[in-house]
Every structure is written in structure tokens, then in C-alpha cells.
VEXFIPA-58296 format. One line per 2 residues: for each residue x, z, y of N, C-alpha, C. Coordinates in Angstrom, 2 decimals. Layout:
BEGIN
X/Z/Y/X/Z/Y/X/Z/Y; ...
END
This chain:
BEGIN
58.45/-212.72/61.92/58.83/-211.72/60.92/59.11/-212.43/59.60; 60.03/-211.96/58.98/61.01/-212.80/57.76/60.23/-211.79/56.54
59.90/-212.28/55.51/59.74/-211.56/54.50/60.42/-211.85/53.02; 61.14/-211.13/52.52/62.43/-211.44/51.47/61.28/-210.96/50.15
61.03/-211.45/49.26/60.69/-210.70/48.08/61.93/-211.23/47.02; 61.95/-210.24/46.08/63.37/-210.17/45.17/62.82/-210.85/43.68
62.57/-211.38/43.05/62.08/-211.86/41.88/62.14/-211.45/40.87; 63.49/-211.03/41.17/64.52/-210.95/39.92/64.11/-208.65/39.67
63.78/-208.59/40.36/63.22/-206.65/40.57/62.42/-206.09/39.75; 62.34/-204.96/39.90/61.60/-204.38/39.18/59.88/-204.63/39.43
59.15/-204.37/38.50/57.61/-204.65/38.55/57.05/-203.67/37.77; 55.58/-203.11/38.43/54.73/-202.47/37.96/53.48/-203.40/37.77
52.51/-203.27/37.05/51.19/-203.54/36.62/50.50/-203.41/37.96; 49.75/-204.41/38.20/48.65/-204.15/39.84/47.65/-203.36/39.25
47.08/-201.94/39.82/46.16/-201.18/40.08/45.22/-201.77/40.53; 44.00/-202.24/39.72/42.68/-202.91/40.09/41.68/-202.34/40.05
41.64/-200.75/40.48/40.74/-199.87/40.11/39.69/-200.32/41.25; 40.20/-200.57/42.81/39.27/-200.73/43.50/38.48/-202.00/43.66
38.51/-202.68/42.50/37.70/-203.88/42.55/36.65/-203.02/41.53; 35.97/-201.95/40.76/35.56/-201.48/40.58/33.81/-201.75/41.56
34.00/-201.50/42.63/32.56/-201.12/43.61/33.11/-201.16/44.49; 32.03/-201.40/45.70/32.32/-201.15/47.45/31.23/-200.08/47.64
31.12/-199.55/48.64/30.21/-198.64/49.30/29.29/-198.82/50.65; 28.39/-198.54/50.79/28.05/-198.97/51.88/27.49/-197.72/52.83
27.29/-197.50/54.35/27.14/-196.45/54.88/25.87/-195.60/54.29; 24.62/-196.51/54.42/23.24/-195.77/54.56/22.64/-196.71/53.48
21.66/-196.25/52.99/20.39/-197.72/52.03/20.38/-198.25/52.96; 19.03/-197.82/53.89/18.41/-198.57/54.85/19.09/-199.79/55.38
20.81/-199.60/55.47/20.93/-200.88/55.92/20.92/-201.92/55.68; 20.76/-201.58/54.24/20.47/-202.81/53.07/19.08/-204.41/53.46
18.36/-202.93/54.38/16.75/-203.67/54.88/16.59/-203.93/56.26; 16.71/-205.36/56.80/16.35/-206.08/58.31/15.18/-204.95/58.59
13.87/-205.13/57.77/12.95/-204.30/58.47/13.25/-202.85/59.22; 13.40/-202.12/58.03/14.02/-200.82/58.67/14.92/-200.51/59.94
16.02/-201.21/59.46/17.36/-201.33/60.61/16.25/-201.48/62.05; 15.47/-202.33/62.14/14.56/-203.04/63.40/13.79/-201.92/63.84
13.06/-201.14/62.95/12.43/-199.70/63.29/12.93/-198.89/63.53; 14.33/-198.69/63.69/15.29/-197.91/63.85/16.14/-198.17/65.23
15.85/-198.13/66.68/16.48/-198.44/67.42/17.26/-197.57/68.10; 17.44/-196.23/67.35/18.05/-195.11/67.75/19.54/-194.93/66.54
19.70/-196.22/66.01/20.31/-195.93/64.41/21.51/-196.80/64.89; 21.80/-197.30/66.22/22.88/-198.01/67.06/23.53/-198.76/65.88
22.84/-200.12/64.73/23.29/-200.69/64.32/23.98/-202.39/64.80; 24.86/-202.45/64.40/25.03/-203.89/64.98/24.47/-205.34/63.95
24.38/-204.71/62.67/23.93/-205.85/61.47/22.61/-205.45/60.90; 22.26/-206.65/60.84/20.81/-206.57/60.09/21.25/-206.51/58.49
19.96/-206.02/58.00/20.11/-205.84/56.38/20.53/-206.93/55.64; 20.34/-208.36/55.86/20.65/-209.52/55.69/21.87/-209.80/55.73
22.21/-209.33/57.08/23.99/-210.03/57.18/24.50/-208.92/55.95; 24.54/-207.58/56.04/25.09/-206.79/55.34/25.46/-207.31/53.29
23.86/-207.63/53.17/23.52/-208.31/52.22/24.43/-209.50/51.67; 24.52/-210.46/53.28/25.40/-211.65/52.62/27.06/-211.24/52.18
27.77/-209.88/53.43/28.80/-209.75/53.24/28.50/-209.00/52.04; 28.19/-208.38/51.09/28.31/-207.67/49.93/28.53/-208.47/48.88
27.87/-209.82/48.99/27.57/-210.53/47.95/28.70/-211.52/48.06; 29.76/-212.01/49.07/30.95/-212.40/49.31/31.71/-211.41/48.50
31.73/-210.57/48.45/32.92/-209.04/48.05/32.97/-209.88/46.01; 31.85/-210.28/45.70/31.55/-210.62/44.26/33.02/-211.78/43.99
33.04/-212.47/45.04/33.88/-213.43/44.76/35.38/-213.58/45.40; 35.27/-212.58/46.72/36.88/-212.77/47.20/37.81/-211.71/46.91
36.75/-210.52/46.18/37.36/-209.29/45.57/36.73/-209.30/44.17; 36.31/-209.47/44.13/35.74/-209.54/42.43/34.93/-208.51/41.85
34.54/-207.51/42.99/33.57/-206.12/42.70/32.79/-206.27/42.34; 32.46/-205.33/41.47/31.23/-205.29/40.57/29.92/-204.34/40.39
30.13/-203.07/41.60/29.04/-202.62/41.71/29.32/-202.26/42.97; 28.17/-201.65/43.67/28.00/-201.33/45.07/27.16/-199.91/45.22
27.72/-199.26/46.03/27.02/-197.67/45.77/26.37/-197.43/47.42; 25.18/-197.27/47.43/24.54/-196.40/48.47/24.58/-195.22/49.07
25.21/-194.91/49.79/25.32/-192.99/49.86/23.48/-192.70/50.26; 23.23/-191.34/50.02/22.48/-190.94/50.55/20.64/-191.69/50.18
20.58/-192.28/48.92/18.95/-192.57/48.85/18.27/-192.34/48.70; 17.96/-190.75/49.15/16.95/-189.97/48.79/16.94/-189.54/50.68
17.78/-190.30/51.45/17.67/-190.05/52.57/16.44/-190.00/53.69; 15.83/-189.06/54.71/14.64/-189.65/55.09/13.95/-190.28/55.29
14.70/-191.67/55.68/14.52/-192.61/56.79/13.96/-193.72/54.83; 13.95/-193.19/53.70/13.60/-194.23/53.04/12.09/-193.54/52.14
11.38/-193.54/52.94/9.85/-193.44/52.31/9.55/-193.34/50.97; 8.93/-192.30/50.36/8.68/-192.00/48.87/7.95/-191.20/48.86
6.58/-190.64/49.92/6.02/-189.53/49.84/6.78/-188.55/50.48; 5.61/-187.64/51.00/5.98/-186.19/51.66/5.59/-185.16/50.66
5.27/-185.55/49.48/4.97/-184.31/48.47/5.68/-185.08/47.05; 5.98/-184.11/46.49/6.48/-184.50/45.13/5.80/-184.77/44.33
4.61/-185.17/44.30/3.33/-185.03/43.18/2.78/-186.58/43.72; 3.66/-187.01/45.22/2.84/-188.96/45.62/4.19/-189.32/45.75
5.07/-189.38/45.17/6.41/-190.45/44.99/6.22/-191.64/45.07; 7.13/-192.43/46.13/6.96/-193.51/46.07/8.27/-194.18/46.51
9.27/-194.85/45.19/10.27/-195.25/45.34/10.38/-197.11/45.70; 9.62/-197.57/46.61/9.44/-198.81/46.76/10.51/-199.31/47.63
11.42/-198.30/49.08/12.12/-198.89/49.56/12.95/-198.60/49.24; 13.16/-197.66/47.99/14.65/-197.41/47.58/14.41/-198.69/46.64
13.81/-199.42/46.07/13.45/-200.45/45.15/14.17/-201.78/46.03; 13.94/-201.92/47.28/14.03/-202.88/47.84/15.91/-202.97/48.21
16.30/-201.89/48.45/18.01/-202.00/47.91/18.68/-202.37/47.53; 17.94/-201.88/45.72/18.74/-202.11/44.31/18.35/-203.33/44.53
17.32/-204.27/45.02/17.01/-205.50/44.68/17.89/-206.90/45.22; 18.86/-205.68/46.56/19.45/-206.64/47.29/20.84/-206.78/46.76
20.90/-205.07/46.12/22.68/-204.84/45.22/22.23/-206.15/44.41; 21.73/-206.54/43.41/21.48/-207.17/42.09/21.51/-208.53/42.64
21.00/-208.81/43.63/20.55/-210.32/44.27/22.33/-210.40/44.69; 22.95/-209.55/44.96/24.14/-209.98/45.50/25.41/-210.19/43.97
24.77/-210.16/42.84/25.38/-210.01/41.86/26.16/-208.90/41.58; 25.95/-207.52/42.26/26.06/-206.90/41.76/25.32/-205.43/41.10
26.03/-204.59/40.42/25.28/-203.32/39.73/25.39/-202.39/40.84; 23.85/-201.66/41.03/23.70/-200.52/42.18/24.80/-199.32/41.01
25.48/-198.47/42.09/25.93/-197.29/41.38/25.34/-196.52/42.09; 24.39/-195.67/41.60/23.58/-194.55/42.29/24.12/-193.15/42.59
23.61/-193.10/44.06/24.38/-191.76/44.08/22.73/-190.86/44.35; 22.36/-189.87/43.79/21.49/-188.70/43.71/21.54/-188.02/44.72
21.25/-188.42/46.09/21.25/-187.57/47.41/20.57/-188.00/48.31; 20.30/-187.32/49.18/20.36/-186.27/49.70/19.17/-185.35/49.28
18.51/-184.35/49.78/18.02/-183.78/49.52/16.32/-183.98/50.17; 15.40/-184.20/49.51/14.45/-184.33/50.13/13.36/-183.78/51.21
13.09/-183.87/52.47/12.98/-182.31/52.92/11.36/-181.85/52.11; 10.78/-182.25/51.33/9.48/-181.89/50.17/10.16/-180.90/49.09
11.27/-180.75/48.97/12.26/-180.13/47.77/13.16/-178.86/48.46; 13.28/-179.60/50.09/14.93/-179.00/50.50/14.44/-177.25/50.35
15.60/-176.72/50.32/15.09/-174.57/50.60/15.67/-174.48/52.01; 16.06/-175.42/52.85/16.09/-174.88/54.43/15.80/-176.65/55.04
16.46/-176.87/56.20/16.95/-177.89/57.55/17.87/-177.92/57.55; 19.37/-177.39/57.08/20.38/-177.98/57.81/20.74/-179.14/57.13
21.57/-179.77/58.18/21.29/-181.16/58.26/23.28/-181.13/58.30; 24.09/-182.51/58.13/25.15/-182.31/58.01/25.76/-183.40/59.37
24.93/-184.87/59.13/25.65/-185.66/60.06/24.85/-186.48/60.93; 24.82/-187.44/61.89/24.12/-187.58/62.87/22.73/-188.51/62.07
22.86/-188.47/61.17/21.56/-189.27/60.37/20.22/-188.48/59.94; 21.15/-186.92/60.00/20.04/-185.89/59.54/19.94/-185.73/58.38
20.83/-185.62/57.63/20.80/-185.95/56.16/21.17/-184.19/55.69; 19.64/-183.98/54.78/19.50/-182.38/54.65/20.37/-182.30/53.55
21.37/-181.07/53.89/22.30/-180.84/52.53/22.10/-179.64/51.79; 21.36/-179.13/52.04/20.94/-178.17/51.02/20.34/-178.16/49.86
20.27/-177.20/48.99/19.88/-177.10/47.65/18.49/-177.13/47.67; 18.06/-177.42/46.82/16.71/-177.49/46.41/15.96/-176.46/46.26
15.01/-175.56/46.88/13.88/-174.21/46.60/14.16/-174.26/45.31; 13.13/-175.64/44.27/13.39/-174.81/42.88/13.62/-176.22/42.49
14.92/-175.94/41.04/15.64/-176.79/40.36/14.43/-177.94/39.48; 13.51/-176.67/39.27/12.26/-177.40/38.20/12.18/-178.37/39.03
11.43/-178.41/40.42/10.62/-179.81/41.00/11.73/-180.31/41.34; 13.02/-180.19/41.84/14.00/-181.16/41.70/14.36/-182.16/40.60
14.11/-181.59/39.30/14.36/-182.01/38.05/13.15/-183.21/37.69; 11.98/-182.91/38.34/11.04/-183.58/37.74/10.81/-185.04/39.13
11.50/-184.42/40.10/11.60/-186.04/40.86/12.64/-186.99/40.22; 13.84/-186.04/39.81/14.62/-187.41/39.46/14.28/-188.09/38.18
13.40/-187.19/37.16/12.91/-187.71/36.51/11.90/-189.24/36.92; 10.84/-188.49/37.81/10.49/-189.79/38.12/10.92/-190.77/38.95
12.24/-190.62/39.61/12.83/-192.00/40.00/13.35/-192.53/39.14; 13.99/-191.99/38.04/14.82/-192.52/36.96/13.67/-193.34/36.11
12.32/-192.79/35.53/11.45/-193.73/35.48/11.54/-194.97/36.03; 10.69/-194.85/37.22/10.62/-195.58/38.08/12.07/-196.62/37.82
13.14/-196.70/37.86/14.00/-197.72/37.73/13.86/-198.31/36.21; 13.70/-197.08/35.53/13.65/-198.25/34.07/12.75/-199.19/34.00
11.31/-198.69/34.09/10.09/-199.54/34.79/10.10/-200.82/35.71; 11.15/-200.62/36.66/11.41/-202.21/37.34/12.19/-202.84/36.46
13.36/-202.14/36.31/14.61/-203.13/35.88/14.71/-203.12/34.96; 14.29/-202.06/33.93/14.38/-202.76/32.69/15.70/-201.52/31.72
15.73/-201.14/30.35/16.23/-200.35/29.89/17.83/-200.64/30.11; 17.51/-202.31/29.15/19.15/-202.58/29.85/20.00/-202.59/30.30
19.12/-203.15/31.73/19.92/-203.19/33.07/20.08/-201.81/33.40; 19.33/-200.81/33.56/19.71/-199.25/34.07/20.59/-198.98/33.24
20.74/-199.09/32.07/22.01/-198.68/31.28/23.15/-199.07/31.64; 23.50/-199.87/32.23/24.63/-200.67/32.78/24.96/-199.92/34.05
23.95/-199.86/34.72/24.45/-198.81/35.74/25.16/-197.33/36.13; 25.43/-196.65/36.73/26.40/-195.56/36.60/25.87/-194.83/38.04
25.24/-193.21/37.35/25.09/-191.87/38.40/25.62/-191.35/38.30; 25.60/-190.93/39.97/26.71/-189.64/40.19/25.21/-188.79/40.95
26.04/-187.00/40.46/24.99/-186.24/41.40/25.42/-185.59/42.43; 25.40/-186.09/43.63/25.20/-185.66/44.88/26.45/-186.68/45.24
26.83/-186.06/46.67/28.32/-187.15/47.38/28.65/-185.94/47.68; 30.34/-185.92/47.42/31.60/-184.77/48.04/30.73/-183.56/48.64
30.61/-182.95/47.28/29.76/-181.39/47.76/30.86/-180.53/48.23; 32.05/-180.70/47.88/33.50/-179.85/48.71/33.45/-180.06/50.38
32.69/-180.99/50.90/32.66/-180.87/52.27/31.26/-180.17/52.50; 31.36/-179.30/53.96/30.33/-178.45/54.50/29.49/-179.65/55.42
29.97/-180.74/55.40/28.80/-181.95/56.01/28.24/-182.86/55.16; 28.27/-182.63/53.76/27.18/-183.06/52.71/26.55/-181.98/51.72
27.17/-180.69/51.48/26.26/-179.70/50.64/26.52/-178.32/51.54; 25.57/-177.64/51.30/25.45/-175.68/51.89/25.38/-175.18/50.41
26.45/-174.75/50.17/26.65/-174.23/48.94/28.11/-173.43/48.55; 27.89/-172.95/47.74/29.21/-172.21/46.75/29.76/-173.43/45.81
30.56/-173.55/45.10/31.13/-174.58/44.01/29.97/-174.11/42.82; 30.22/-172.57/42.44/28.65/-172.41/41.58/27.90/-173.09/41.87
27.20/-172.95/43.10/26.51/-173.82/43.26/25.59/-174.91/43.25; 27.00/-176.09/43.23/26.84/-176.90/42.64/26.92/-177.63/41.40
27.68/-176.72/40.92/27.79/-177.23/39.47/26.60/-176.77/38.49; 25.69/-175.75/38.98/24.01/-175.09/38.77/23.13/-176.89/38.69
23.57/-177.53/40.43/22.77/-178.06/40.50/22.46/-179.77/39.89; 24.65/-179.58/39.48/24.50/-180.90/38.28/24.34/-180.70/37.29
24.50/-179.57/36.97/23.92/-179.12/35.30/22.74/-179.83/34.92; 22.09/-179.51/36.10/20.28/-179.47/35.78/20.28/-180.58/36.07
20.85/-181.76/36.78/20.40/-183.18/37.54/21.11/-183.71/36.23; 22.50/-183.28/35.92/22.66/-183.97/34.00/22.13/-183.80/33.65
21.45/-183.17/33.09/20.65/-182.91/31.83/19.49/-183.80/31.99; 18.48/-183.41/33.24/17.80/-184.30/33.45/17.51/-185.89/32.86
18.84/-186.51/33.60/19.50/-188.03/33.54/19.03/-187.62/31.92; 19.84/-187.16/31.30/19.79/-187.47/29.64/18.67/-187.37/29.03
18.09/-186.47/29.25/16.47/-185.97/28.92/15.68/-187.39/28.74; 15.95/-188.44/30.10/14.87/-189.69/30.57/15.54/-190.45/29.70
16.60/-190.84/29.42/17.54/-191.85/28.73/18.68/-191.46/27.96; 18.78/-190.95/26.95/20.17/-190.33/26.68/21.69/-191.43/26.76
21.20/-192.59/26.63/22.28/-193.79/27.11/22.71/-193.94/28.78; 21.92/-193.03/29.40/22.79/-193.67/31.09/23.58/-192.79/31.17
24.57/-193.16/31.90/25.56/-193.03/32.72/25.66/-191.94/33.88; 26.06/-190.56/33.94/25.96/-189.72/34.94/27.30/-188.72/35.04
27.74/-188.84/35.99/28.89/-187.82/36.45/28.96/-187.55/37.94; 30.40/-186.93/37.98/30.37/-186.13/39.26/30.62/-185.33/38.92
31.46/-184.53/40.18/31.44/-184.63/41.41/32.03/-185.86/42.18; 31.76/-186.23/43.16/32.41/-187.57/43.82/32.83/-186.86/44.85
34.08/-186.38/44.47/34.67/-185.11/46.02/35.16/-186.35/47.19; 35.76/-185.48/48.12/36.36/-186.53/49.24/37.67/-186.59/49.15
38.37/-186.00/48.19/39.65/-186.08/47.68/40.06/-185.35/46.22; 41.43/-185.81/46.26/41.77/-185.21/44.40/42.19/-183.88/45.46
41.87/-182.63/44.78/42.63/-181.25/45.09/42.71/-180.24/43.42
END
């Protein structure tokens, strides 16, 4: 195959938006341990390899943050009551985003089932998409994860980082909701964010397309 480029042609500016961040499926896969406790989770890479390819992306794409879907997902331990939080393996993540040189971009999901107001569940991971019983104890966990990160990492570094609340609530396999809804339920998850830090970074919606 012959390929002609014209020199002498017209030119636009290269669009480098997607060196921005990569994404990755689940946290957990972030962690060898987990992935290994998980033999129903039909992975082929350990948290490690995943790890090394992320941290390649720094240099043959030049990305600069890396987003987790879903870290409030079951499978990552923090307590079964909202009152014994314990964000240690969502800790162990961000530790691998940062080790790979890059910034975690947090995404605020899924729903915890200590919080959730039903079970349904959206995709084969079990990941509860429903709204929260009440906004208050929703409000006061992300408070204390948002703690909890300034506390490890430091005011700085969380400032540098960038939330979104929830993932593509326009699809019926990540939220059970009206568009009211959700915009009830970023109201309250903004405000929140600002309440703990008025300097971070929070938006959204992160739909699954422009419409």
C-alpha cells in the first residue's frame, strides 16, 4: 500500500485532548491481590502488569491522569456501615495511579450497598446504580473519603486532581433515575466536594455521548 501525503495542503492544529487521561475498567484491577481473590472476575492481567502498562501511557502518549470507573465499587472494602469507613484499598489505587506518574481523576461511584435505596445492579460486576436512601449519609461519606485523601496525599496534590460525580447517568446500566434525579444528586455531591475544600475540582456529568 502506497501512501501520498501532499505538503504543500491544507493543515489543521492536532487535537491533543486525548492525551488528557486513560481509563481503566474496574479499581481492583489496579491490585495483584484482589484480581487473585477474584477467580470469578475472568481476568487475564494482574494489577502489576496493568500498573506497568499505565505507567508506559506517561511516555509513549504523554497522559497525564488516569480515571477509575466505579470506586466505591463492592469488591473494594471500606466498611459495611457508614459510621466504620475504611478507604485503604481505594488508597492502594491512587498509590499505583501516582507511582505510575500519573494524577488519579476520580470518579464518585458507584453506590454503596450501606447507602444504596434498592439492589439493582447494572453490569456483570454488580455495580449498584441506584440513588442513595438519604442524600445526608451520602454527603457525609464523601465527605469522609475526600478527607481521607487530603490526609494521605496531601492538600496539594488533591488539588491537582479532578472529580466527576457519578459515570454516564444517561445510561439505564449505570444510574435508576430521572435526569432530576440526578442532577438532585450532584447538587448535593458538589456542594459537598466544596464544603471539604473549596479549591478541588468537581464536575459532571460524564455522559456516554454529546446529545
Amino acid at each position: 500500500m502506497n501512501i501520498t501525503i501532499d505538503v504543500n495542503g491544507r493543515t489543521t492544529l492536532t487535537d491533543f485532548s486525548w492525551q488528557f487521561g486513560v481509563g481503566a475498567p474496574m479499581p481492583f484491577s489496579s491490585i495483584a491481590r484482589i484480581c487473585a481473590s477474584m477467580p470469578n472476575l475472568r481476568t487475564t492481567s494482574s494489577g502489576s502488569d496493568i500498573s506497568a502498562f499505565t505507567a508506559s501511557l506517561t511516555t509513549t502518549c504523554c497522559a497525564c491522569s488516569s480515571s477509575r470507573a466505579a470506586i466505591f465499587f463492592q469488591a473494594m472494602p471500606y466498611g459495611k456501615d457508614i459510621t466504620e469507613v475504611n478507604f485503604l484499598q481505594v488508597a492502594k489505587v491512587y498509590d499505583n495511579v501516582i507511582a505510575c506518574g500519573m494524577k488519579p481523576f476520580v470518579e464518585l461511584s458507584f453506590m454503596p450497598s450501606a447507602l444504596a435505596s434498592g439492589k439493582r445492579t447494572g453490569l456483570r460486576y454488580r455495580n449498584n446504580i441506584t440513588q442513595p436512601k438519604s442524600l445526608e449519609k451520602w454527603c457525609r461519606f464523601i465527605k469522609a473519603f475526600l478527607r481521607f485523601l487530603l490526609h494521605r496525599y496531601g492538600k496539594e496534590e488533591v488539588e491537582s486532581w479532578y472529580f466527576e460525580a457519578w459515570n454516564e447517568p444517561d445510561l439505564g446500566i449505570f444510574f435508576k433515575g430521572k435526569q432530576e434525579d440526578y442532577f438532585r444528586l450532584y447538587e448535593a455531591t458538589a456542594h459537598t466536594v466544596k464544603k471539604v475544600d473549596s479549591a478541588l475540582r468537581v464536575g459532571g456529568p460524564s455522559t456516554s455521548a454529546c446529545r
